[in-house]
Structures are given as structure tokens and as C-alpha cells.
C-alpha positions in Angstrom: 19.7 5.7 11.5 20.0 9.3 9.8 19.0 7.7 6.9 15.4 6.3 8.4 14.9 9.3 10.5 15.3 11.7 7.1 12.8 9.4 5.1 10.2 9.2 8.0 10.3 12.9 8.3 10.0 13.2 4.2 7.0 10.8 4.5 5.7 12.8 7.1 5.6 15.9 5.0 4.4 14.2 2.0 1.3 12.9 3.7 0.7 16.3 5.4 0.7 18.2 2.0 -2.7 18.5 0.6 -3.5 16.6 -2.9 -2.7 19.4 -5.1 0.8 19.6 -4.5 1.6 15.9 -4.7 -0.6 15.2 -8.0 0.5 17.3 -10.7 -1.5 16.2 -13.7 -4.8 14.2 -15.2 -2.9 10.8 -15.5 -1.6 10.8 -12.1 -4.8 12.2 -10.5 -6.8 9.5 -12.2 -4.5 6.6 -11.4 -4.1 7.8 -7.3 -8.2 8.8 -6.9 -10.2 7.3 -9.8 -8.7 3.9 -11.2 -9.9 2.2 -8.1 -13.2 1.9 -9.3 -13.0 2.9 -12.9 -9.7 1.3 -13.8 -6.3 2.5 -15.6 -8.4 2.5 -19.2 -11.5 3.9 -17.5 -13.3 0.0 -18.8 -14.8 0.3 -15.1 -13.9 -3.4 -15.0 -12.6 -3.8 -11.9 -14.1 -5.7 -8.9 -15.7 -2.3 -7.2 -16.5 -0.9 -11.0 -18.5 -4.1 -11.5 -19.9 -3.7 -8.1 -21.4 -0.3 -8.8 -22.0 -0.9 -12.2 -20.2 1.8 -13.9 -20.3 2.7 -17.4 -16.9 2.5 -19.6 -15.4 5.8 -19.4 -14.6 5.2 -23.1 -17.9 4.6 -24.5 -19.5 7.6 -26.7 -22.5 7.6 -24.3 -20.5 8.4 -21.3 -17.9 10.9 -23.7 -21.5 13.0 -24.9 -20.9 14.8 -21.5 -18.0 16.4 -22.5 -15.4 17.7 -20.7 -17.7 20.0 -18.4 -19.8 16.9 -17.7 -16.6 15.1 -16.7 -16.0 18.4 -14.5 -19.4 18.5 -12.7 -19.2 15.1 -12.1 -15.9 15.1 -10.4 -16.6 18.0 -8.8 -19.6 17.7 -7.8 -20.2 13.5 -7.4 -22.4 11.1 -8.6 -24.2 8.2 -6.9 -21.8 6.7 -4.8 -19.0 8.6 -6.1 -18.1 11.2 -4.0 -17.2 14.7 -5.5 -13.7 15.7 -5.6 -14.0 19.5 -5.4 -12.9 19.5 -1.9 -9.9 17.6 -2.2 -8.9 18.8 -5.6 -7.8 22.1 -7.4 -10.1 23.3 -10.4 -7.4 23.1 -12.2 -6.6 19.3 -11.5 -10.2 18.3 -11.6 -9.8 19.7 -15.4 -7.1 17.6 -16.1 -9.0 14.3 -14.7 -11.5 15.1 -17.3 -9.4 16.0 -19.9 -7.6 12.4 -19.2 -10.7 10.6 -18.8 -12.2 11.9 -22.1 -9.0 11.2 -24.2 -8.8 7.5 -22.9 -9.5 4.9 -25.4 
């Protein structure tokens, strides 16, 4: 019983901290908020990626942006993606677009 008690209470807390302190890097970032729709190789090949018809992350049209189009985009949104900038640190939208550039 202390046992269930002590891991509702850590669940709790996790869910109650904001994003920034329970994603530390690009990878994980990417994987919790953006593979959804983009997938884990950033293909956009998934059933909501197909849906919206996103571009591959990968391809050298979408990598022309470079890493402060990746960090506008995130930011700010795009279409039906929603911007980021209010539920991420500047720093951790960085690392999402650092991630997403070096994907291959």
C-alpha cells in the first residue's frame, strides 16, 4: 500500500511539473511532442503526417530553413501545427531543431 501511495504521489508531481523539467534534450522533446505527426525519423509517414501532408523533415527542401527556420516554426507554429513557445524553453525548442535538422 506505501508502495502505490509513493508512486501515485510521484506521478502526481511529474504531471504537475511543467515540460521543461521533464524533457531534457532535442531527442526526447521530439519523440514526446513531435513524432506523432512527423515520426521518430521525421519521414512524416505516419497516419496524421499523411493526413496533413507533411514534408519529410529530412529532405534538403525542408533542411534549407536551417536551424532558425526549424526555431520559428516550433516556436511560432505552422498550419495546423501549433507553436511550442508556450510550452517549451528556448533552449529546448533549440534542441528540437537541432535534432530535427541532424535526422537522416
Amino acid at each position: 500500500m506505501k508502495k502505490q501511495i509513493a508512486a501515485a504521489i510521484t506521478l502526481t508531481t511529474m504531471l504537475a511539473l511543467p515540460s521543461t523539467v521533464l524533457a531534457a534534450d532535442g531527442p526526447e522533446v521530439f519523440k514526446a511532442r513531435c513524432s506523432v505527426c512527423h515520426g521518430p525519423d521525421g519521414s512524416g509517414k505516419t497516419p496524421m503526417g499523411k493526413k496533413l501532408g507533411l514534408k519529410d523533415l529530412r529532405s534538403p527542401e525542408v533542411k534549407k530553413q536551417g536551424e532558425k527556420g526549424y526555431v520559428k516554426i516550433i516556436s511560432e507554429g505552422r498550419g495546423k501545427m501549433p507553436g511550442l513557445k508556450s510550452k517549451l524553453s528556448a533552449e529546448e525548442i533549440t534542441k528540437v531543431a537541432k535534432h530535427a535538422l541532424g535526422l537522416k
